[in-house]
DSSP file (Angstrom, degrees, kcal/mol; ACC not computed):
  #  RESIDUE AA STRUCTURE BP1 BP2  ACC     N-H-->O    O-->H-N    N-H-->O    O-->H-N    TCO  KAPPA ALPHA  PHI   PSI    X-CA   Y-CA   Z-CA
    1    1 A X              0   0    0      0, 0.0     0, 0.0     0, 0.0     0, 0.0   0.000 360.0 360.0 360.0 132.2    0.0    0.0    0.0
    2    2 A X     >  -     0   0    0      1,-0.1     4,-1.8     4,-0.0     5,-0.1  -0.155 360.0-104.0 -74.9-178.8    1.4    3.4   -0.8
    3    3 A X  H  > S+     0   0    0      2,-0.2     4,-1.8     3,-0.1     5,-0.3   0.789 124.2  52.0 -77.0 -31.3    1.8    6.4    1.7
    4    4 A X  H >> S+     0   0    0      2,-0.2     3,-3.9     1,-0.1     4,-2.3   0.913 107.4  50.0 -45.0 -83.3   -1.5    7.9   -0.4
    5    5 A X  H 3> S+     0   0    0      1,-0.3     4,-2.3     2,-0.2     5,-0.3   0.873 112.7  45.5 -25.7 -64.8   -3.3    4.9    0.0
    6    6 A X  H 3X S+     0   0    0     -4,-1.8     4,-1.4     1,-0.2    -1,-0.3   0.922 114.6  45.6 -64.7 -21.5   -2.6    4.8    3.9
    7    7 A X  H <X S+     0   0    0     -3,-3.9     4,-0.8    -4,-1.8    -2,-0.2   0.615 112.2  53.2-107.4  -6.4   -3.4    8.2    4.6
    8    8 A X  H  X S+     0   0    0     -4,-2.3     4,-1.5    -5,-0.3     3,-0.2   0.970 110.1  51.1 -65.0 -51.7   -6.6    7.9    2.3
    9    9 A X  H  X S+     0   0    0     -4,-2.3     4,-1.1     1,-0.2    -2,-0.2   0.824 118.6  35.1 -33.6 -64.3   -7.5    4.8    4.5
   10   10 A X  H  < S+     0   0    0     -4,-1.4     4,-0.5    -5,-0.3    -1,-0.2   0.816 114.3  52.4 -57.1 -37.6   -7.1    6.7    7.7
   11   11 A X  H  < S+     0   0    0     -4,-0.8     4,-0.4    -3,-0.2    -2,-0.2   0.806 118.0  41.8 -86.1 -25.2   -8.4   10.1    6.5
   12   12 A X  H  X S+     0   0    0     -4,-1.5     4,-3.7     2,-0.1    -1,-0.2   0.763  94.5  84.4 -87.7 -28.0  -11.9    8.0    5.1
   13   13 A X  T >< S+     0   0    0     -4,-1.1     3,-0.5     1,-0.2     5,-0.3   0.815  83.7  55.7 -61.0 -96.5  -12.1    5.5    8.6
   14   14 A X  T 3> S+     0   0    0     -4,-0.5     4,-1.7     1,-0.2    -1,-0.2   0.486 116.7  44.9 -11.3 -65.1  -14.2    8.4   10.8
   15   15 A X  H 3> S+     0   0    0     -4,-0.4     4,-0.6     2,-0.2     3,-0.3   0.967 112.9  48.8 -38.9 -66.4  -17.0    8.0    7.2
   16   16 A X  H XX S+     0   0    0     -4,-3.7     3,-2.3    -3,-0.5     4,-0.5   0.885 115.8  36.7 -40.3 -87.8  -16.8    4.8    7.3
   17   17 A X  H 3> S+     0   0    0      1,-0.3     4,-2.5    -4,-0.3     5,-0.3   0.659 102.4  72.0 -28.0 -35.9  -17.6    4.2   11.4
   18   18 A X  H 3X S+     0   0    0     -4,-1.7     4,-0.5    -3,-0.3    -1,-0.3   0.677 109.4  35.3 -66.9 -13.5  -20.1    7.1   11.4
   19   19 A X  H <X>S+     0   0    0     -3,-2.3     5,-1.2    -4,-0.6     4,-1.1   0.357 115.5  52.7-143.2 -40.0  -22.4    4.3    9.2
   20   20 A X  H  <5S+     0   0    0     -4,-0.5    -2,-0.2     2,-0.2    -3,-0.2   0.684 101.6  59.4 -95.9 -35.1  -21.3    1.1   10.9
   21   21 A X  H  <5S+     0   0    0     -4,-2.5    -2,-0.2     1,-0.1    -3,-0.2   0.997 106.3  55.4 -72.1 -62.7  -22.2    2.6   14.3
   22   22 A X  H  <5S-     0   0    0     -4,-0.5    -2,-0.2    -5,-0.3    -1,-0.1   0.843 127.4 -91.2 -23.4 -72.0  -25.8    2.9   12.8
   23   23 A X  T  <5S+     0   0    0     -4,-1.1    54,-0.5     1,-0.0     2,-0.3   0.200  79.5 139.2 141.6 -10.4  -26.2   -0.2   12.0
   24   24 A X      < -     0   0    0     -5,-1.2     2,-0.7    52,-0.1    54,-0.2  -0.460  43.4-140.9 -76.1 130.0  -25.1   -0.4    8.7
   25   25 A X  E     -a   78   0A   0     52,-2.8    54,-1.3    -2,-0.3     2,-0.2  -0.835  24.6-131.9 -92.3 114.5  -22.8   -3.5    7.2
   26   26 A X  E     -a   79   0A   0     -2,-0.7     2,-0.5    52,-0.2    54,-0.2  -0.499  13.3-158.5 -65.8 133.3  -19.9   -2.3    4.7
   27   27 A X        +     0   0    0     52,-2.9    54,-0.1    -2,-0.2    -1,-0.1  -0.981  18.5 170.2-117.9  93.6  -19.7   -4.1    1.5
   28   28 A X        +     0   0    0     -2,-0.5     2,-0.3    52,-0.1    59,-0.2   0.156  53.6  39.9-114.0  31.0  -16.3   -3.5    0.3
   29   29 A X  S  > S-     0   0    0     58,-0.1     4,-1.5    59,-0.1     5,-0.1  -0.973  79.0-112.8-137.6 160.8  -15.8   -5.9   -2.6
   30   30 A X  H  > S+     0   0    0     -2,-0.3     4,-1.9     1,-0.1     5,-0.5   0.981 122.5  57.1 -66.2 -43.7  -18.0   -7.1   -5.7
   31   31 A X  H >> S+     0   0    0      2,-0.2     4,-4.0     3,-0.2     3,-3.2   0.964 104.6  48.5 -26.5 -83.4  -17.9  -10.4   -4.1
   32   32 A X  H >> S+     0   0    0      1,-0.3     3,-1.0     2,-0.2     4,-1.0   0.462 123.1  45.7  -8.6 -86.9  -19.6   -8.9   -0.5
   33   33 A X  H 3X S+     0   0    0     -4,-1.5     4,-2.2     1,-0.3    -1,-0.3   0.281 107.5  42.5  -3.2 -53.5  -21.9   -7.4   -3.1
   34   34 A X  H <X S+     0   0    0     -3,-3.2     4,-1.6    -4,-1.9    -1,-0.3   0.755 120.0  52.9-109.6 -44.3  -22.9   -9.6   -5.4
   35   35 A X  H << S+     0   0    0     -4,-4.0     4,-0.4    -3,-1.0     5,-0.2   0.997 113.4  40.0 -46.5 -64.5  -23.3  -12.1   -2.2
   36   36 A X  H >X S+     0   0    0     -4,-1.0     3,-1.8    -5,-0.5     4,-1.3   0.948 118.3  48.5 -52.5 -69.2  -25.4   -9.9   -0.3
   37   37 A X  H 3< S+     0   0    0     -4,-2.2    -1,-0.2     1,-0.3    -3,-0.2   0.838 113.2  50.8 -47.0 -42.1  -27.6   -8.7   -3.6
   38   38 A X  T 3< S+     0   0    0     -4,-1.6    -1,-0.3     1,-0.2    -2,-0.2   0.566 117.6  31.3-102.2  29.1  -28.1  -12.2   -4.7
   39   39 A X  T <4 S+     0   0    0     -3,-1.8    -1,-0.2    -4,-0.4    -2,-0.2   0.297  96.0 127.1-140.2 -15.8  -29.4  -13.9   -1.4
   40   40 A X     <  -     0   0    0     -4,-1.3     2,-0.3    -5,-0.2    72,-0.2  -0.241  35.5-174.2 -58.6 147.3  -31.2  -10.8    0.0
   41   41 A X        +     0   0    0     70,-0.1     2,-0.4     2,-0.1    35,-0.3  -0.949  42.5   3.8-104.1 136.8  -34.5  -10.4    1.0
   42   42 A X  S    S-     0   0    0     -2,-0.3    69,-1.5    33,-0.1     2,-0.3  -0.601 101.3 -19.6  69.0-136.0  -37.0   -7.8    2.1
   43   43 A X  E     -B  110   0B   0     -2,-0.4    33,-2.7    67,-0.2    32,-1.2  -0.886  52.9-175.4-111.7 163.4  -35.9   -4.1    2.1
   44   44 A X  E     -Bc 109  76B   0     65,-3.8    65,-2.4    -2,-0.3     2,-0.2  -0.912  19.5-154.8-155.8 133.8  -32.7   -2.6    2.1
   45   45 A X  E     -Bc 108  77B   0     31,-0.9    33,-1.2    63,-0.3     2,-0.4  -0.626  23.5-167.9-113.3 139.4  -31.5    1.0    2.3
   46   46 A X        -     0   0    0     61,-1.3    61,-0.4    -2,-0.2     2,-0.3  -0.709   8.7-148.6-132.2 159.1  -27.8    1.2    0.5
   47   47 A X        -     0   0    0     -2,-0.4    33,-4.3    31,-0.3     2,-0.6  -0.931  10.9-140.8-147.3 119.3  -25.8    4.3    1.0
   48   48 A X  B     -E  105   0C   0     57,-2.5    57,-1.1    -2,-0.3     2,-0.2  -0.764  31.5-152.5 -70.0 112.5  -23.6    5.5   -1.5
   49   49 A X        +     0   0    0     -2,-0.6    33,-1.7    31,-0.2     2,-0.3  -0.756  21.7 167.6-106.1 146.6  -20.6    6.7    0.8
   50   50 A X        -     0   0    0     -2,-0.2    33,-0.1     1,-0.2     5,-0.1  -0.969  43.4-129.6-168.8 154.8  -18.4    9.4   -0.2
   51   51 A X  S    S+     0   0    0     31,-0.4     5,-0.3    -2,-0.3     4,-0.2   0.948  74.4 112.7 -79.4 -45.1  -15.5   12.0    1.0
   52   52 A X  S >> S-     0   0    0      2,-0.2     3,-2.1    51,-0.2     4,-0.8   0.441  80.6-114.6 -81.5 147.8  -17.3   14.9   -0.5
   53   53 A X  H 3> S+     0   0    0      1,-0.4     4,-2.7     2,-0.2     5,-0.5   0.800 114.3  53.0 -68.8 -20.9  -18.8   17.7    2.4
   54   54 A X  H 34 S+     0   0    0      2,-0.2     5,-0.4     3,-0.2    -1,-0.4  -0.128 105.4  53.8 -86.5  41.7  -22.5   17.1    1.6
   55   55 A X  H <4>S+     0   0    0     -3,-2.1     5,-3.1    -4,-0.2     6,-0.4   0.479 120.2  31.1-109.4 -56.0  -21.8   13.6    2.2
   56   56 A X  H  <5S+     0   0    0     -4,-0.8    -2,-0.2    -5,-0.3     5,-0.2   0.773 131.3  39.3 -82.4 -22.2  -20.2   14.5    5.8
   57   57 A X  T  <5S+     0   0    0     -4,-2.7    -3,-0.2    -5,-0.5    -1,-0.2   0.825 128.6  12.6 -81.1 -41.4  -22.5   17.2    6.2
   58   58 A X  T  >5S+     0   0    0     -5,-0.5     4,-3.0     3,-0.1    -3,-0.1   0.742 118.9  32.2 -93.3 -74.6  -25.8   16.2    4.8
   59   59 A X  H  >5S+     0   0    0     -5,-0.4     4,-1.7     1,-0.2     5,-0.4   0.835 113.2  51.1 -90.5 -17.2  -26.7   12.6    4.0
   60   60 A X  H  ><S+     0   0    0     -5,-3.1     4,-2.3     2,-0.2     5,-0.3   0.921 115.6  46.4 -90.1 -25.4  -24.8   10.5    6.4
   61   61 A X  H  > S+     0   0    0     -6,-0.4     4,-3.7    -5,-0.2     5,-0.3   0.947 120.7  45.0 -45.4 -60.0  -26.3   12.8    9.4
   62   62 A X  H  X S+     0   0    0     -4,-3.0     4,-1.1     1,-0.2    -2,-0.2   0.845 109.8  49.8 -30.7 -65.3  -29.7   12.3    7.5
   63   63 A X  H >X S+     0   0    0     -4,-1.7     4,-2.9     2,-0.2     3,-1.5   0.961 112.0  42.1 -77.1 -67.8  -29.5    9.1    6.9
   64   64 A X  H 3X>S+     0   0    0     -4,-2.3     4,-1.9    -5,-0.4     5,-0.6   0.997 121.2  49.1 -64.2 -43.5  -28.5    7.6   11.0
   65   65 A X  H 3X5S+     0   0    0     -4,-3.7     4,-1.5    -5,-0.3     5,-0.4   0.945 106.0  52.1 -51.3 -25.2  -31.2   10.1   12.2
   66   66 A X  H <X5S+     0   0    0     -3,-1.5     4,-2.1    -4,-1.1    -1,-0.2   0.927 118.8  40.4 -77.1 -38.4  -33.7    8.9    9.6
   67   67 A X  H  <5S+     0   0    0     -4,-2.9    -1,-0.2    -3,-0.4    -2,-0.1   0.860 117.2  43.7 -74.8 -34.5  -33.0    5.3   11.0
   68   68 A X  H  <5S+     0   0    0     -4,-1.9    -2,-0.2    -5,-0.5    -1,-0.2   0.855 120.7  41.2 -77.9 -65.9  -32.8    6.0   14.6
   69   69 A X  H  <<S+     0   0    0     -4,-1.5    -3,-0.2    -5,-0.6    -2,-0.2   0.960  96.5  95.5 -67.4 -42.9  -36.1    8.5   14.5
   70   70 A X     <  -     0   0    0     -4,-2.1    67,-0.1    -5,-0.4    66,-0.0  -0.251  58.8-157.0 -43.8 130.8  -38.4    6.2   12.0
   71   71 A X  S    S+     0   0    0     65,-0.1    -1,-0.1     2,-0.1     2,-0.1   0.955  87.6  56.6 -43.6 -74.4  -40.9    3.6   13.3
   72   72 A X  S    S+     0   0    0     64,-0.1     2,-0.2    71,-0.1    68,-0.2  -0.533  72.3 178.0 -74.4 155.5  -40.6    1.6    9.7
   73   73 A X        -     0   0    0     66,-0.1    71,-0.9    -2,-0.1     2,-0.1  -0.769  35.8-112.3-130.9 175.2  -37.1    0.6    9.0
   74   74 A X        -     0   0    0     -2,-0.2   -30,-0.2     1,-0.2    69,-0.1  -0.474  32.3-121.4-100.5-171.1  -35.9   -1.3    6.1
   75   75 A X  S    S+     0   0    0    -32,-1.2    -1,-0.2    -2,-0.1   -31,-0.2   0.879  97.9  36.2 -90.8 -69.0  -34.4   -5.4    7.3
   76   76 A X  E     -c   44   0B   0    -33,-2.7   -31,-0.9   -35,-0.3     2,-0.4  -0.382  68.8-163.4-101.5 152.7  -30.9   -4.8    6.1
   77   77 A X  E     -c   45   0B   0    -54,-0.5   -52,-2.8   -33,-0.2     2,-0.4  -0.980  24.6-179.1-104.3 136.3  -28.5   -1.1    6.1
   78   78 A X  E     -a   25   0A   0    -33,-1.2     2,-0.4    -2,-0.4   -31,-0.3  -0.896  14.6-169.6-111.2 145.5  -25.7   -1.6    3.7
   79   79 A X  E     +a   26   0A   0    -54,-1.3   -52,-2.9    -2,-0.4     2,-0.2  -0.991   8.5 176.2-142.4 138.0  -23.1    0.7    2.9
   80   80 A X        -     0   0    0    -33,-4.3     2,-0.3    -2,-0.4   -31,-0.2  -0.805  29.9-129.4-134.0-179.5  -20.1    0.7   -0.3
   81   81 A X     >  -     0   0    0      4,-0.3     4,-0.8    -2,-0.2     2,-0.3  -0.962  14.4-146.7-151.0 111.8  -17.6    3.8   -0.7
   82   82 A X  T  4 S+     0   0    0    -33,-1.7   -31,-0.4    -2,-0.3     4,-0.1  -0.726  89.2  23.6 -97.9 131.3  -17.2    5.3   -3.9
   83   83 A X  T  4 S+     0   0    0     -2,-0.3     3,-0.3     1,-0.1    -1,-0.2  -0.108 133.2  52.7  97.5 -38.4  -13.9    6.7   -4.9
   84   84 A X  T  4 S+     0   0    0      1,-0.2     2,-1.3   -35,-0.2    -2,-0.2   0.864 114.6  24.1-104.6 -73.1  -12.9    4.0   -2.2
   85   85 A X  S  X S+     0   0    0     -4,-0.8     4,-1.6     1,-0.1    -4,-0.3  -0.636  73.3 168.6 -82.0  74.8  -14.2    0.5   -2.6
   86   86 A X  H  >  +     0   0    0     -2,-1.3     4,-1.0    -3,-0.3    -1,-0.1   0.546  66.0  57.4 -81.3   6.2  -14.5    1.0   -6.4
   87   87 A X  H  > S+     0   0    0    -59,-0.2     4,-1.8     1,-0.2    -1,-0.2   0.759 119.2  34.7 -93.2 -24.9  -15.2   -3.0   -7.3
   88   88 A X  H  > S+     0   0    0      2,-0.2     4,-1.2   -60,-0.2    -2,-0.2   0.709 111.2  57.8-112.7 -14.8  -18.0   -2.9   -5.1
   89   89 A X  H  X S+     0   0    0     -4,-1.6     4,-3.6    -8,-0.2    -2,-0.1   0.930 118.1  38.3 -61.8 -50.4  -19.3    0.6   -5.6
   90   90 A X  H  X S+     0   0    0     -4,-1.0     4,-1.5     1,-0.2    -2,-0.2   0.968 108.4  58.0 -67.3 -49.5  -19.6   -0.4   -9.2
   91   91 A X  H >< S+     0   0    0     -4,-1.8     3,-1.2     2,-0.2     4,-0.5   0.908 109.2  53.0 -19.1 -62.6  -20.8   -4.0   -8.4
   92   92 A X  H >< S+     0   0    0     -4,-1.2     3,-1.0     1,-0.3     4,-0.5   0.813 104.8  55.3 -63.9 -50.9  -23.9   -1.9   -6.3
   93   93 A X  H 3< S+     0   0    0     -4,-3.6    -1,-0.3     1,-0.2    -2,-0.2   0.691  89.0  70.0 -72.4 -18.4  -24.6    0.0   -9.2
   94   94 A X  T << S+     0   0    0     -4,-1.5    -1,-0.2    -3,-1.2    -2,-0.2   0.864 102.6  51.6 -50.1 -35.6  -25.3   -3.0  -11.7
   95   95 A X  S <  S+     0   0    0     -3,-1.0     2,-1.5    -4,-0.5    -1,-0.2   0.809  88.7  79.3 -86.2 -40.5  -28.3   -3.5   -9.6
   96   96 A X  S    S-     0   0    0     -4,-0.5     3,-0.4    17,-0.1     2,-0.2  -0.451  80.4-157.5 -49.5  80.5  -29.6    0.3   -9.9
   97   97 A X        +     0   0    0     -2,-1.5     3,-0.1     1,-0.2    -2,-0.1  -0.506  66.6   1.8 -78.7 136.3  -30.9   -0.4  -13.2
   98   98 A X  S    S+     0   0    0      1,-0.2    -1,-0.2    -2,-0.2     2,-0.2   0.081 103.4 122.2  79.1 -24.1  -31.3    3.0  -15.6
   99   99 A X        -     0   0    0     -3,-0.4     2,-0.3    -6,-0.2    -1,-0.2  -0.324  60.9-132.5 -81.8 146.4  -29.8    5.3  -12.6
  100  100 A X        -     0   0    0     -2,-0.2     2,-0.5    -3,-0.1    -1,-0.0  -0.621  30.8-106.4 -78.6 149.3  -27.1    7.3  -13.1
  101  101 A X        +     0   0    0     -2,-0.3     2,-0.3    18,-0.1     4,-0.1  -0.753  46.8 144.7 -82.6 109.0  -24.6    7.1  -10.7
  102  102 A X        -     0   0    0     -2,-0.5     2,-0.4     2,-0.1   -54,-0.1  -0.989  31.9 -90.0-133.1 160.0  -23.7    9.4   -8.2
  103  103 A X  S    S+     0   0    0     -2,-0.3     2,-0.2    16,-0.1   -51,-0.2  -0.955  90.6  23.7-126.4 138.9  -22.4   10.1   -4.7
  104  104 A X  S    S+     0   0    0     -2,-0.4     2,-0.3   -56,-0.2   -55,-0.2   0.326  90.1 144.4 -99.4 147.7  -23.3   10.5   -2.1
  105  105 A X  B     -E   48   0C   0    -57,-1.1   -57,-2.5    -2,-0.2     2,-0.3  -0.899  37.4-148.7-165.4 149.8  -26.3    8.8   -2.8
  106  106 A X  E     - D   0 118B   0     12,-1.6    12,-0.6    -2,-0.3     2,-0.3  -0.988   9.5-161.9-129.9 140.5  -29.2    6.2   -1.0
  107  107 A X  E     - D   0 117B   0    -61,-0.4   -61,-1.3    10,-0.3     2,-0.3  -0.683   9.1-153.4 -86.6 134.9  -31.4    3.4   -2.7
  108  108 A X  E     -BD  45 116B   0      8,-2.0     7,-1.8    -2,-0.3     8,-0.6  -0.911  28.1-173.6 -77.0  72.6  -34.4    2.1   -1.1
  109  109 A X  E     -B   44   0B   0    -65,-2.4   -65,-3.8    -2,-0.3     2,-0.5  -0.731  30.0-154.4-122.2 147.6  -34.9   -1.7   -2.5
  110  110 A X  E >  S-B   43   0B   0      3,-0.3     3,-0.8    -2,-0.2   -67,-0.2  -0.991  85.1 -37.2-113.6 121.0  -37.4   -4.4   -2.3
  111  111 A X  T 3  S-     0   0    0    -69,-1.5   -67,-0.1    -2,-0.5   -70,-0.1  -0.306 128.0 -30.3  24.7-132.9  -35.4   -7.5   -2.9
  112  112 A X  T 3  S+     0   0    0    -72,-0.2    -1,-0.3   -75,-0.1   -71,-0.1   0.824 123.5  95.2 -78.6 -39.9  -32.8   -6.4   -5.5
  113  113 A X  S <  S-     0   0    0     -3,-0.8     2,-1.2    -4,-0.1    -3,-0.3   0.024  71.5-135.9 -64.5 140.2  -35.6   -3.5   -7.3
  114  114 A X        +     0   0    0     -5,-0.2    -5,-0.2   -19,-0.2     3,-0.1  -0.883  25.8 178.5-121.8 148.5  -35.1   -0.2   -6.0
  115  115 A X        +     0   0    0     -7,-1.8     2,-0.4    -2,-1.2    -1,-0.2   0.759  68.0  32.8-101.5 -47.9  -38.3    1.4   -5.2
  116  116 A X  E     -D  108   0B   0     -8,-0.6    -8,-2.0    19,-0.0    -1,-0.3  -0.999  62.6-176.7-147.0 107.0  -37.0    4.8   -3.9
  117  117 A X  E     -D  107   0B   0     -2,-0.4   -10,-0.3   -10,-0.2     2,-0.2  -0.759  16.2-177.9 -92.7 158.4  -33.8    7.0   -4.7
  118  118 A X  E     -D  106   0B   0    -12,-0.6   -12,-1.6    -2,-0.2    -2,-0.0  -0.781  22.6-172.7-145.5 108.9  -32.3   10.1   -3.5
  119  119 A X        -     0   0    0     -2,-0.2   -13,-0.1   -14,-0.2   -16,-0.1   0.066  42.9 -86.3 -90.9-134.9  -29.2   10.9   -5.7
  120  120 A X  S >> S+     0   0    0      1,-0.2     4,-1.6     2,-0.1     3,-0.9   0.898 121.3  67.3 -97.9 -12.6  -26.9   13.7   -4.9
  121  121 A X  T 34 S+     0   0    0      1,-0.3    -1,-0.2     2,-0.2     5,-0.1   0.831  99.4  61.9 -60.1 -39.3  -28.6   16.6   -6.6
  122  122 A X  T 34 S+     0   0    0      1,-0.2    -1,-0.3     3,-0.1    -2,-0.1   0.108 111.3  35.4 -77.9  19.3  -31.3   16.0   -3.8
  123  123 A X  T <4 S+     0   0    0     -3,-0.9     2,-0.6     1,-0.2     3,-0.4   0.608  88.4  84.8-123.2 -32.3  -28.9   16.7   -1.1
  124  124 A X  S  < S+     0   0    0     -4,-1.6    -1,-0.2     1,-0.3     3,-0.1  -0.759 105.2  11.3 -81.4 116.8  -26.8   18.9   -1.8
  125  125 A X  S    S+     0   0    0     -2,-0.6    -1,-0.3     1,-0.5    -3,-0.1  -0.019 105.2 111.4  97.6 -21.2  -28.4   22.7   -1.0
  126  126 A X  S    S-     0   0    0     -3,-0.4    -1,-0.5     1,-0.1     2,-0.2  -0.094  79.6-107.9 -90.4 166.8  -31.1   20.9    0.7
  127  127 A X     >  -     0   0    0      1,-0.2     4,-1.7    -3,-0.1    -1,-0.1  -0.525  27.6-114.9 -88.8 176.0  -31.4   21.1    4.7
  128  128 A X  H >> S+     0   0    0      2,-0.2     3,-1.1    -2,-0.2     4,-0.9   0.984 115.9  53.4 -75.3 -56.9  -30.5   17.8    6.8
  129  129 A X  H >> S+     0   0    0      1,-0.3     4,-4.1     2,-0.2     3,-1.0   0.871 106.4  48.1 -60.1 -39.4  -34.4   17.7    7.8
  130  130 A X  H 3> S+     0   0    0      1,-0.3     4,-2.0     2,-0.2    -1,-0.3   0.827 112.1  48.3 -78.2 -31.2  -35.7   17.9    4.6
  131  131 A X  H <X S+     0   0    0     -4,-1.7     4,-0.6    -3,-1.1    -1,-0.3   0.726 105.1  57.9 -77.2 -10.5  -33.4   15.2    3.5
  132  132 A X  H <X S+     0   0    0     -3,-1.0     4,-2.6    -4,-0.9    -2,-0.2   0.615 107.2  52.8 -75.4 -36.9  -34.3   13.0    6.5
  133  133 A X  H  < S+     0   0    0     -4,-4.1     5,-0.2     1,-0.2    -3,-0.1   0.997 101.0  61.1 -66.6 -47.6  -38.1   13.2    5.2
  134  134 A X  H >X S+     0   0    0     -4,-2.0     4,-1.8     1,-0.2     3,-1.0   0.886 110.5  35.0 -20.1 -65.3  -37.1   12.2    2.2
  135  135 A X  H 3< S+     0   0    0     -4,-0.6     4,-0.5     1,-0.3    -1,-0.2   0.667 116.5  51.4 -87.2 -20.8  -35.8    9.0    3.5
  136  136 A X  T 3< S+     0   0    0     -4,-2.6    -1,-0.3     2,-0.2     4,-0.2   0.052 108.2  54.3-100.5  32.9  -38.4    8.3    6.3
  137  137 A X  T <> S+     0   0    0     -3,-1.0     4,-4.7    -4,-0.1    -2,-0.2   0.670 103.9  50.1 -96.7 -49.0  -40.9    8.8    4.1
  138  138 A X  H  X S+     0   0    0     -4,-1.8     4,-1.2     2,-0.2    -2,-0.2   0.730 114.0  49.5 -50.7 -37.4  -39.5    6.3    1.6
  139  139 A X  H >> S+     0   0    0     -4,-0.5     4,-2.1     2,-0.2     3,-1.5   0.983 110.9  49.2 -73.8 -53.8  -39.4    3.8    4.7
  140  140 A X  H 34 S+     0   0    0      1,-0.3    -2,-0.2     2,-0.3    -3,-0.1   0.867 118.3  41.6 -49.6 -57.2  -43.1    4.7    5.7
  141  141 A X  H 3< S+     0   0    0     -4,-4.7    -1,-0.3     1,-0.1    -2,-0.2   0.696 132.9  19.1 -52.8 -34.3  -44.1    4.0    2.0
  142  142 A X  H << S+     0   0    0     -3,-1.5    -2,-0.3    -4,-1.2    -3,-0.2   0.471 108.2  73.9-137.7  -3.1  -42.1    1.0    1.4
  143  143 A X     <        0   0    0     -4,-2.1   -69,-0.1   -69,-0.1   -71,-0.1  -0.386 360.0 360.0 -68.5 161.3  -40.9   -0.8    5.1
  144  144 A X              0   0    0    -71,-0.9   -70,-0.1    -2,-0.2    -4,-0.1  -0.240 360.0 360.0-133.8 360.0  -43.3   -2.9    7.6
């Protein structure tokens, strides 16, 4: 691993953890992926992870409040890292059939279909609440 690579690692571990202390399982290969995607069941909320400041600022606040304050929840959280775990970011995306990609960004899916998007154009300039409605609404609509 180069000296980049290690001080990317480090400098991305706070992203990561803020996501795994929620409740969310990091999928860092296409393997994980492509396991996870093709034995899943029920809903599942993905998060698009990313260094960028509406990532740390907006949606990953959004996101563990939306989980923590909702009544419905989805069964699984998943998380990949774009820019960081790029076999499995891209893996993630095979399954977002017709969306374009971007990050930060979260999926809503009922077995492999996703039902509910919010890419990054809907986060960014937006408030943290308004993106937290967003996303418990999509559980309210599509969770038991």
């Amino acid at each position: 691993m180069s000296a980049y690579e290690e001080y990317m690692r480090q400098l991305v571990q706070p992203m990561r953890d803020e996501l795994v202390r929620a409740g969310f399982q990091e999928l860092k290969t296409s393997e994980e992926v492509e396991s996870f995607m093709e034995s899943v069941q029920g809903t599942t909320f993905v998060f698009i992870n990313s260094v960028c400041g509406c990532a740390a600022g907006l949606a990953r606040p959004a996101a563990t409040q939306a989980i923590f304050q909702s009544e419905k929840k989805p069964d699984h959280l998943v998380t990949v890292f774009a820019g960081q775990d790029r076999e499995a970011t891209a893996k993630m995306r095979e399954y977002f059939v017709g969306i374009e990609p971007s990050s930060p960004s979260m999926a809503l899916l009922k077995g492999k279909e996703v039902v509910h998007f919010i890419p990054r154009h809907e986060i960014e300039g937006n408030s943290m609440e308004a993106v937290m409605a967003n996303i418990m609404n999509a559980f309210e609509a599509h969770c038991s």
